[in-house]
N, CA and C of each residue as an Amber inpcrd file, in Angstrom:
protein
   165
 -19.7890000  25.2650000   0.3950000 -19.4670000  25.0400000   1.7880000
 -18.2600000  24.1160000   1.8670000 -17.6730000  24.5330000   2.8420000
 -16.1330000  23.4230000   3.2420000 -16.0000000  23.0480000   4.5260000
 -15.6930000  22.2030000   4.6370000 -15.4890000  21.0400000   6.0310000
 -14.1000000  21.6450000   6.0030000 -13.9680000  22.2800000   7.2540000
 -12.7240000  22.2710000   8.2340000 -12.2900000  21.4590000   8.7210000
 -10.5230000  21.7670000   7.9330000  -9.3090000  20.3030000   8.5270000
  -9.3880000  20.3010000  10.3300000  -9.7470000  18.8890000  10.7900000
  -9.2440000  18.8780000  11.8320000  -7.7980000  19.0510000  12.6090000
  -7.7960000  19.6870000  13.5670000  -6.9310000  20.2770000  14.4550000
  -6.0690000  19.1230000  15.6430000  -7.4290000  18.6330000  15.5260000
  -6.2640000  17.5290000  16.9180000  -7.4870000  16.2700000  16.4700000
  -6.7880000  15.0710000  17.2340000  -7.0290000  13.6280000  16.7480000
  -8.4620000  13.5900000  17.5490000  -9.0130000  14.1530000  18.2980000
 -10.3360000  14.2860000  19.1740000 -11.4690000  14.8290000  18.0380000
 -10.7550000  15.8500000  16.9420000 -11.6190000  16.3500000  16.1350000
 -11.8650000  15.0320000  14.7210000 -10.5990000  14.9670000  15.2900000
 -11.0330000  13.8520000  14.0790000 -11.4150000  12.4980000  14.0650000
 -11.7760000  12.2070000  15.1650000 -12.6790000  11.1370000  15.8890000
 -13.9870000  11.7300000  15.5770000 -14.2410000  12.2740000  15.8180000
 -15.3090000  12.8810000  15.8170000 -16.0420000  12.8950000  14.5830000
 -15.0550000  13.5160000  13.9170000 -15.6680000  13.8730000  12.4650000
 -16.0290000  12.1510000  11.6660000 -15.1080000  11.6370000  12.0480000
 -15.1130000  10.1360000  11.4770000 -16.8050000   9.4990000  12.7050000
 -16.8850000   9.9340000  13.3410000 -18.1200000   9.4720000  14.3690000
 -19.3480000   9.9860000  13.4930000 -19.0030000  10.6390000  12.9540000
 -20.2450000  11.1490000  12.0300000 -20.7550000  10.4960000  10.6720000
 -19.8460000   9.8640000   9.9510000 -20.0000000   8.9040000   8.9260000
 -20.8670000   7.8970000   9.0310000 -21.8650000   8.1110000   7.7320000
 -23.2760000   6.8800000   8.1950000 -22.5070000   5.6040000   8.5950000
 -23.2180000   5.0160000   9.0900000 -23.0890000   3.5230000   9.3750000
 -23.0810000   2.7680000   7.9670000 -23.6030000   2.7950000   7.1870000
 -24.0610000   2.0230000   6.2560000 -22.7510000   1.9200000   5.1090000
 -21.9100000   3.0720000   5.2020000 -20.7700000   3.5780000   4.7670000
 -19.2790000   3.1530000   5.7400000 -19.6930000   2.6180000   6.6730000
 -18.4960000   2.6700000   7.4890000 -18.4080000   0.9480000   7.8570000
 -19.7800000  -0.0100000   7.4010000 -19.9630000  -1.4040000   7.3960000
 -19.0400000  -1.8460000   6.1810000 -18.9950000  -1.3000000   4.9750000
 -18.5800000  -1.4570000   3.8630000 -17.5940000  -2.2420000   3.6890000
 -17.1790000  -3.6560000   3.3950000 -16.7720000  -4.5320000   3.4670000
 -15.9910000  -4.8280000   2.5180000 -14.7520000  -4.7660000   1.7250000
 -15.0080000  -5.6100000   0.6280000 -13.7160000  -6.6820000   0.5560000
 -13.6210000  -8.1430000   0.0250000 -12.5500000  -8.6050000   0.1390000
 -11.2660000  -8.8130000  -1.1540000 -10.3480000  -8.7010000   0.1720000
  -9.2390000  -8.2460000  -0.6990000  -8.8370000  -9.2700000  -1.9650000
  -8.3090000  -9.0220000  -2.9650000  -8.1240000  -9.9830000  -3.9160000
  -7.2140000 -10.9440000  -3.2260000  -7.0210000 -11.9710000  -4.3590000
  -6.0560000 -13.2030000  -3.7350000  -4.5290000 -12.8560000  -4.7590000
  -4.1580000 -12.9080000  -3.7480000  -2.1930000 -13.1140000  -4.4440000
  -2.1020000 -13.3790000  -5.1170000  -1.0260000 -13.0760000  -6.3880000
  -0.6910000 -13.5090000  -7.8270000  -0.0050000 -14.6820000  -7.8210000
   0.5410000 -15.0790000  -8.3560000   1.9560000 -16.2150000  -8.0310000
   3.2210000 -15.1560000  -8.7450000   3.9150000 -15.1420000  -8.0030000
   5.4330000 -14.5210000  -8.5480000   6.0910000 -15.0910000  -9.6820000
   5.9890000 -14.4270000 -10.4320000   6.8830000 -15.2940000 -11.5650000
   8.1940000 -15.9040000 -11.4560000   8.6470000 -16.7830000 -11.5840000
  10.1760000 -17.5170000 -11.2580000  11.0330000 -16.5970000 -11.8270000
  12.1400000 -16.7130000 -10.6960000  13.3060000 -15.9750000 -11.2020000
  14.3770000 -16.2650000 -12.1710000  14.9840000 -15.6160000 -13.4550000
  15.4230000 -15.8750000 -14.5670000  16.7470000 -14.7120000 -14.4080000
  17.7920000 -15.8490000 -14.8880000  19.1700000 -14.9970000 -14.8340000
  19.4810000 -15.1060000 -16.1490000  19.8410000 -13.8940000 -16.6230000
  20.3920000 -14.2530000 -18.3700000  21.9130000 -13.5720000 -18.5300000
  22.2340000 -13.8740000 -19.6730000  24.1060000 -13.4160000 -19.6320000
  23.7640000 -11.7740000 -19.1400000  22.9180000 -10.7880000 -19.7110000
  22.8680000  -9.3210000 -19.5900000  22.8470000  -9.0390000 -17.6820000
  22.2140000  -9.9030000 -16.7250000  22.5670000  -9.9960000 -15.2360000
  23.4320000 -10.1190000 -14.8230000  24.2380000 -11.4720000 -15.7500000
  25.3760000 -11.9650000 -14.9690000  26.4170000 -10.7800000 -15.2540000
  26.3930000 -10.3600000 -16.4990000  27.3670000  -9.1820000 -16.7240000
  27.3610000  -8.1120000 -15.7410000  26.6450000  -7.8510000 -15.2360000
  26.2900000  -6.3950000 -14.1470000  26.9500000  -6.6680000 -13.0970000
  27.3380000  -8.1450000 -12.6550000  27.6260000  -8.3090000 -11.2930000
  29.4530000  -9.3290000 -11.5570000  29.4010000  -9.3300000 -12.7440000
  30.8290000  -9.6130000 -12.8110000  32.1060000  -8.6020000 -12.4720000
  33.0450000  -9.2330000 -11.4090000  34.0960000  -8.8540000 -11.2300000
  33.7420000  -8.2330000  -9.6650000  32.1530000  -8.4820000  -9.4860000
  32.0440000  -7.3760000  -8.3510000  32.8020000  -7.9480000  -6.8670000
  33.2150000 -10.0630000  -7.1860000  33.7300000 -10.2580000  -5.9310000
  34.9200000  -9.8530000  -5.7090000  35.8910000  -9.4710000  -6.8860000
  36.5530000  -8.5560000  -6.0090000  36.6910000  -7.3070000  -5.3220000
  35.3870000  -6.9310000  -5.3760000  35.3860000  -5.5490000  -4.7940000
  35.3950000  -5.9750000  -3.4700000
């Protein structure tokens, strides 16, 4: 058996109205942020962008 794609956003209210409760409470929390690693310039960067102020 196959569940037919909804057609318009009414059907698909709907279809989502049908999902147990117990499934739709489902909670979970989001992890916590990494720390960004510090930014590091080495000669192989600086080379890429040399000469570019005179462009």
């Amino acid at each position: 058996m196959t569940t037919p794609e909804p057609v318009s956003l009414d059907q698909l209210i709907d279809d989502c109205a049908d999902i147990p409760g117990a499934l739709r409470q489902l909670v979970r929390p989001l992890p916590s942020p990494r720390q960004a690693a510090p930014w590091r310039v080495d000669e192989t960067c600086v080379a890429q962008v040399s000469g570019l102020d005179d462009y």
